[in-house]
LOBALO-460427 format. One record per atom (N, C-alpha, C): y, x, z; residue in one letter. Coordinates in steps of 0.2 Angstrom, whole numbers, padded with zeros to 4 digits, always signed. Example, Ala and Ser with C-alpha at 12.3 -4.5 7.8 and 13.67 -1.06 7.14 Angstrom:
<atoms>
-0028+0066+0039A-0022+0062+0039A-0016+0066+0039A-0011+0064+0035S-0005+0068+0036S+0000+0064+0039S
</atoms>
This chain:
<atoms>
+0167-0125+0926X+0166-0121+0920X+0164-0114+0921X+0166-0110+0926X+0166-0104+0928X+0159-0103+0931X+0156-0109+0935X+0149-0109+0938X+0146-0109+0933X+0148-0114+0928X+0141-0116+0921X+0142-0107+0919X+0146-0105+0918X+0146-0096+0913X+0143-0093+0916X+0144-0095+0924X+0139-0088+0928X+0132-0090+0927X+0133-0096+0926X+0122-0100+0926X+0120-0097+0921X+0125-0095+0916X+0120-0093+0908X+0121-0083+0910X+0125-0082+0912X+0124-0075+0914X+0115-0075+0918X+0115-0078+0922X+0110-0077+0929X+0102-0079+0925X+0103-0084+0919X+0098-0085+0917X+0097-0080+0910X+0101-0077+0907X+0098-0069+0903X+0098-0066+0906X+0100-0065+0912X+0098-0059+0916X+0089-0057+0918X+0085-0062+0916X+0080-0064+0917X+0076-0061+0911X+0081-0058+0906X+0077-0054+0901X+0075-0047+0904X+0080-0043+0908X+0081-0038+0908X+0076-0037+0915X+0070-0031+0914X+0069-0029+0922X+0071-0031+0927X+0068-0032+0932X+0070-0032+0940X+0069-0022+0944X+0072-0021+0944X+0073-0014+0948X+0075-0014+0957X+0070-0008+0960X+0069-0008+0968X+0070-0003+0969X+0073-0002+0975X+0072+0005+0977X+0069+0004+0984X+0064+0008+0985X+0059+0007+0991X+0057+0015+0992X+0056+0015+0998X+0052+0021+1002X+0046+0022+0997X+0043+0028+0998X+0036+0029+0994X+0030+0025+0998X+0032+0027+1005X+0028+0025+1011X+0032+0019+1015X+0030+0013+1014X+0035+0008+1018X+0031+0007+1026X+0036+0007+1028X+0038+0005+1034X+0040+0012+1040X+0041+0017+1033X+0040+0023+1036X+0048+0027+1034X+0051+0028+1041X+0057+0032+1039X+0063+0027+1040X+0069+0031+1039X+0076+0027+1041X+0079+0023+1037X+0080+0017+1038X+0084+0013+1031X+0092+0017+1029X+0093+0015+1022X+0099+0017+1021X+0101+0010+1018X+0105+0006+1019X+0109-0001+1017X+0117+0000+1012X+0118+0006+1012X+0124+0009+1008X+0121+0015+1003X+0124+0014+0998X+0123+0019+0992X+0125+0026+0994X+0131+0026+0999X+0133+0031+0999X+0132+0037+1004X+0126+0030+1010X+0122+0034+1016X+0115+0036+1013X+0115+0034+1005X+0108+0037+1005X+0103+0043+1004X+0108+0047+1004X+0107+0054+1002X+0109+0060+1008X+0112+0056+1013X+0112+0059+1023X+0105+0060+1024X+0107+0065+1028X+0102+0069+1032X+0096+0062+1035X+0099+0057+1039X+0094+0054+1042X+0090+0050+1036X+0093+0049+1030X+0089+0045+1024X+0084+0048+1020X+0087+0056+1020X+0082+0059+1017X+0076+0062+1020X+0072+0058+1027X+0067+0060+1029X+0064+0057+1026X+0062+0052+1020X+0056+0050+1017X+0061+0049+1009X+0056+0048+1005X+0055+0049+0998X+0059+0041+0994X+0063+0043+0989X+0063+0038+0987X+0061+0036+0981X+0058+0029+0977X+0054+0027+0975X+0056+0021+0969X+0054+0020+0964X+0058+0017+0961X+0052+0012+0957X+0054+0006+0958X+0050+0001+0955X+0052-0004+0949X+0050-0007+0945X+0052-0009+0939X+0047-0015+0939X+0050-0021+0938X+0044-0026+0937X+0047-0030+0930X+0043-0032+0925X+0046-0037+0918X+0040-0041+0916X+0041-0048+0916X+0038-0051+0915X+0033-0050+0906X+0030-0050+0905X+0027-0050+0898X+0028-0056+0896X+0025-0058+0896X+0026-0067+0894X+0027-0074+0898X+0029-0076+0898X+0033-0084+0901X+0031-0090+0897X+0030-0090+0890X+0030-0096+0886X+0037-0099+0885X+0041-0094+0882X+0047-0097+0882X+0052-0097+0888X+0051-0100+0894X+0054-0103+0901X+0060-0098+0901X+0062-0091+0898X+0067-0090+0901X+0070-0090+0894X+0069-0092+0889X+0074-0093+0882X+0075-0101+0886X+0072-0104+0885X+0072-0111+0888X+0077-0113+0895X+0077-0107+0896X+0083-0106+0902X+0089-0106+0901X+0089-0100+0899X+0096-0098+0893X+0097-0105+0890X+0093-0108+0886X+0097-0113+0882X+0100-0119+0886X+0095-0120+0892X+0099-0127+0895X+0106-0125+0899X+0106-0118+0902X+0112-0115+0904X+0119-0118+0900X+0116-0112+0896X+0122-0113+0888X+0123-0121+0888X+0119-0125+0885X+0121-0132+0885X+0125-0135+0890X+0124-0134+0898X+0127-0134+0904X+0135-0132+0903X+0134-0126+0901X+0141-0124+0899X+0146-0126+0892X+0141-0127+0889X+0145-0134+0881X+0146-0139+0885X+0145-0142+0890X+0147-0147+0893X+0152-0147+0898X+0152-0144+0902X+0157-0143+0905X+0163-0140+0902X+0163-0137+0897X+0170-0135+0892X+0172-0142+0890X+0166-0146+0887X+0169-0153+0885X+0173-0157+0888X+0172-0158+0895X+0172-0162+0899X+0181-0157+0901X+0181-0150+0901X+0186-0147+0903X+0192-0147+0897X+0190-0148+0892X+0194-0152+0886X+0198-0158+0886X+0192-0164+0887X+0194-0170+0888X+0198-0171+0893X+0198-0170+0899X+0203-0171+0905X+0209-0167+0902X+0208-0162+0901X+0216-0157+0899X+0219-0162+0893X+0216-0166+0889X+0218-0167+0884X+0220-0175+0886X+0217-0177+0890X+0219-0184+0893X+0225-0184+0897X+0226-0178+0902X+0231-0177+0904X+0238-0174+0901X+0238-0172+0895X+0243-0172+0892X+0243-0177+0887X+0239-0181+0886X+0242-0189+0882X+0246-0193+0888X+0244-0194+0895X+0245-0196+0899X+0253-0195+0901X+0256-0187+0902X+0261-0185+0901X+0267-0187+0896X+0262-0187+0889X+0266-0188+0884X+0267-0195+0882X+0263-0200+0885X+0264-0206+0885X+0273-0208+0890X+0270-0205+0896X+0276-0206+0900X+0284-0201+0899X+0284-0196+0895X+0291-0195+0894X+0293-0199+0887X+0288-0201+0885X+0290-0205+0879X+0291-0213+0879X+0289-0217+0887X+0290-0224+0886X+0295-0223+0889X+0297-0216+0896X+0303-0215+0897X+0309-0215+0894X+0310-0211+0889X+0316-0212+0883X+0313-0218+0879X+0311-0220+0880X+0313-0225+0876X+0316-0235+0879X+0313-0231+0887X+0317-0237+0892X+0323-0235+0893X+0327-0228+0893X+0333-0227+0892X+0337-0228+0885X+0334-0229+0882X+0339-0232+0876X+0338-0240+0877X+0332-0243+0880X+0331-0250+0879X+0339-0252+0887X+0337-0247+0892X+0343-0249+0897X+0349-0248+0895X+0351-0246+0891X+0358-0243+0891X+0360-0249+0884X+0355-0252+0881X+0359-0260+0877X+0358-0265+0881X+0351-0264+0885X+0353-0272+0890X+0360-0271+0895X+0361-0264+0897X+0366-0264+0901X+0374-0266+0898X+0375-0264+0891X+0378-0265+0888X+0380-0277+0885X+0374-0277+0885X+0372-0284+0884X+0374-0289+0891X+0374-0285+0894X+0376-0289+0902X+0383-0285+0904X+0385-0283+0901X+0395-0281+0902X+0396-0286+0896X+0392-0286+0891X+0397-0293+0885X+0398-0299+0886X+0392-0301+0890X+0388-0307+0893X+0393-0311+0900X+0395-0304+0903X+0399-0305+0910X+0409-0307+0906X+0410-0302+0900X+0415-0304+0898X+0416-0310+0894X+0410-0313+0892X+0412-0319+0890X+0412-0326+0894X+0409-0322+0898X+0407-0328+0905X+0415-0329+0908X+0418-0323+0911X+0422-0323+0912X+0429-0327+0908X+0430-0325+0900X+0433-0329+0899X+0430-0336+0897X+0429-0339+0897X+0425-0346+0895X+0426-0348+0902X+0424-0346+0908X+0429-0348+0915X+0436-0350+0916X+0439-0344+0912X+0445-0342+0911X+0451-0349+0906X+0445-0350+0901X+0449-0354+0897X+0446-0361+0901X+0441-0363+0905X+0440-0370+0909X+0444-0369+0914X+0445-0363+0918X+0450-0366+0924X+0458-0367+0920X+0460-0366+0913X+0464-0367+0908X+0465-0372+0907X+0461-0377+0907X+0459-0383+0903X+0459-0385+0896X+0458-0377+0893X+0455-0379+0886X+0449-0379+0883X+0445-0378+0890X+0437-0378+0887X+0433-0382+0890X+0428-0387+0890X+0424-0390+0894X+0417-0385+0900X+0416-0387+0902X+0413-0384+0909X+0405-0383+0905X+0401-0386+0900X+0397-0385+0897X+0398-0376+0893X+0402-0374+0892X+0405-0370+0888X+0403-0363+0895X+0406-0363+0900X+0404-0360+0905X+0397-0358+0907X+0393-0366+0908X+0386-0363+0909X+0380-0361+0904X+0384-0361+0897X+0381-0358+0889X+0381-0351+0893X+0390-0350+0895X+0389-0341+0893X+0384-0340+0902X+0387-0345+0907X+0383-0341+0911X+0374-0339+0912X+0372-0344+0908X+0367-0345+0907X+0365-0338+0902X+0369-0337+0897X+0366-0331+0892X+0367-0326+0898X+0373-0324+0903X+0374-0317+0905X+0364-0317+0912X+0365-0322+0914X+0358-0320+0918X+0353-0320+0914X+0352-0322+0909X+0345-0319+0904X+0347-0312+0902X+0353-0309+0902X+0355-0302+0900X+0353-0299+0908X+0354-0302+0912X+0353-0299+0918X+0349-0298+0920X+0343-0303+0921X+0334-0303+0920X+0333-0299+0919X+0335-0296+0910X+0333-0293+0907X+0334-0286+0909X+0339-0283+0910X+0341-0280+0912X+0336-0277+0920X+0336-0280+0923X+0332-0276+0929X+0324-0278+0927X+0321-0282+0924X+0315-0278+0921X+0315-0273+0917X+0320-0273+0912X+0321-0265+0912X+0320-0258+0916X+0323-0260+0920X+0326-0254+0924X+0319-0253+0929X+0315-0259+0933X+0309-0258+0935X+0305-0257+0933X+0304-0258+0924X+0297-0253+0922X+0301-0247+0919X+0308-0244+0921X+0307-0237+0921X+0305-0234+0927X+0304-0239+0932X+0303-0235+0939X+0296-0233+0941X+0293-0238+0936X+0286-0238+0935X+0283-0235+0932X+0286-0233+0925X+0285-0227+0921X+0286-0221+0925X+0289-0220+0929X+0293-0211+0931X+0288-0210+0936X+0286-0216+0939X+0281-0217+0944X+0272-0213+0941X+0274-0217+0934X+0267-0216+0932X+0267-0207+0926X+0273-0206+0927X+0271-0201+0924X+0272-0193+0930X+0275-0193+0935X+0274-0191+0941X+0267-0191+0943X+0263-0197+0943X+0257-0196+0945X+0252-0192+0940X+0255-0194+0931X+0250-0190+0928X+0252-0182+0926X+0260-0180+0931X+0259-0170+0931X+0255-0169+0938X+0256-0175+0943X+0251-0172+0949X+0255-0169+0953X+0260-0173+0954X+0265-0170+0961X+0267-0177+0962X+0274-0173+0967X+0281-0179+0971X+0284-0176+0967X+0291-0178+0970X+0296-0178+0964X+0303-0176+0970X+0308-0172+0968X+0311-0171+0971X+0318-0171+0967X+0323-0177+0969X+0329-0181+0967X+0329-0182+0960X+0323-0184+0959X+0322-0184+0950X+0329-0193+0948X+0329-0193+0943X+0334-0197+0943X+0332-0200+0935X+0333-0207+0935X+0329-0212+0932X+0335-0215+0929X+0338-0217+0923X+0343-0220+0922X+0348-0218+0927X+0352-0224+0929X+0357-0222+0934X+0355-0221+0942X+0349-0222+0945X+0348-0223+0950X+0344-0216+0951X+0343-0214+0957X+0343-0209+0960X+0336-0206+0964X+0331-0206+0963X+0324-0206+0966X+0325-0201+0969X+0322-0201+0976X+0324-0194+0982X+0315-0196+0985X+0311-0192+0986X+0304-0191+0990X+0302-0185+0993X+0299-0186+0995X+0294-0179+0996X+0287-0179+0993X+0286-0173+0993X+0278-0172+0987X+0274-0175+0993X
</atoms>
């Protein structure tokens, strides 16, 4: 975007004269290559001269210049819009699927403590002899579908943290996901 600004500077500049400073007599006399050595002893053995060159007409070519610059530069503002603007939907997609797999973890996690106590008892009343053993793999059965549940939960928060890390553009250092503990280097 800074190139495109300098293109439309360089191409108005094409309005303005071209100016030279040259010897009166070229090839005659000592160079000065500094502003500041130009008026020493060794530069002032020859005259200096001043030159002015401006096109008269072009047929439009440097308005025509100026405007495709410009355009140049409406574009690449665009283009430097969109990306800023996609990477902060991108960010804000991921602290928001994030919190909201922290609240989805913390009912499956609680759904698999209900699941594990009822498994538990419904064992507890068969190794009793007051429950039949179909009763046991009811609830064992419910607790592994809490369970299932439960770490696909937990892997697409890692896959979220993952994806929103990649869309601030670093590593992460001991960033921490639910209960487990993400340690890397950038």
């Amino acid at each position: 975007m800074a190139a495109a600004n300098a293109r439309v500077g360089v191409a108005r500049a094409a309005y303005f004269p071209t100016i030279q400073l040259m010897p009166l007599i070229p090839n005659v006399g000592w160079e000065s290559t500094a502003v500041s050595s130009l008026f020493s002893a060794p530069s002032q053995l020859w005259a200096v001269g001043l030159s002015a060159t401006q096109t008269l007409f072009d047929a439009g070519r440097t308005r025509a210049n100026v405007h495709i610059a410009e355009q140049d530069y409406n574009a690449a503002v665009a283009t430097y819009r969109q990306t800023v603007l996609g990477a902060m939907e991108e960010v804000e997609n991921g602290i928001t699927g994030l919190k909201s797999l922290d609240r989805a973890a913390v009912q499956a996690d609680a759904g698999v403590e209900s699941a594990q106590r009822a498994f538990d008892i419904a064992d507890e009343r068969y190794k009793g002899g007051v429950a039949i053993y179909l009763d046991v793999l009811t609830t064992q059965q419910t607790l592994l579908g809490n369970q299932r549940q439960a770490v696909q939960i937990h892997g697409q928060q890692f896959l979220t943290a993952v994806y929103l890390i990649k869309a601030l553009g670093g590593g992460w250092q001991n960033l921490t996901v639910g209960d487990q503990r993400l340690s890397s280097r950038n």
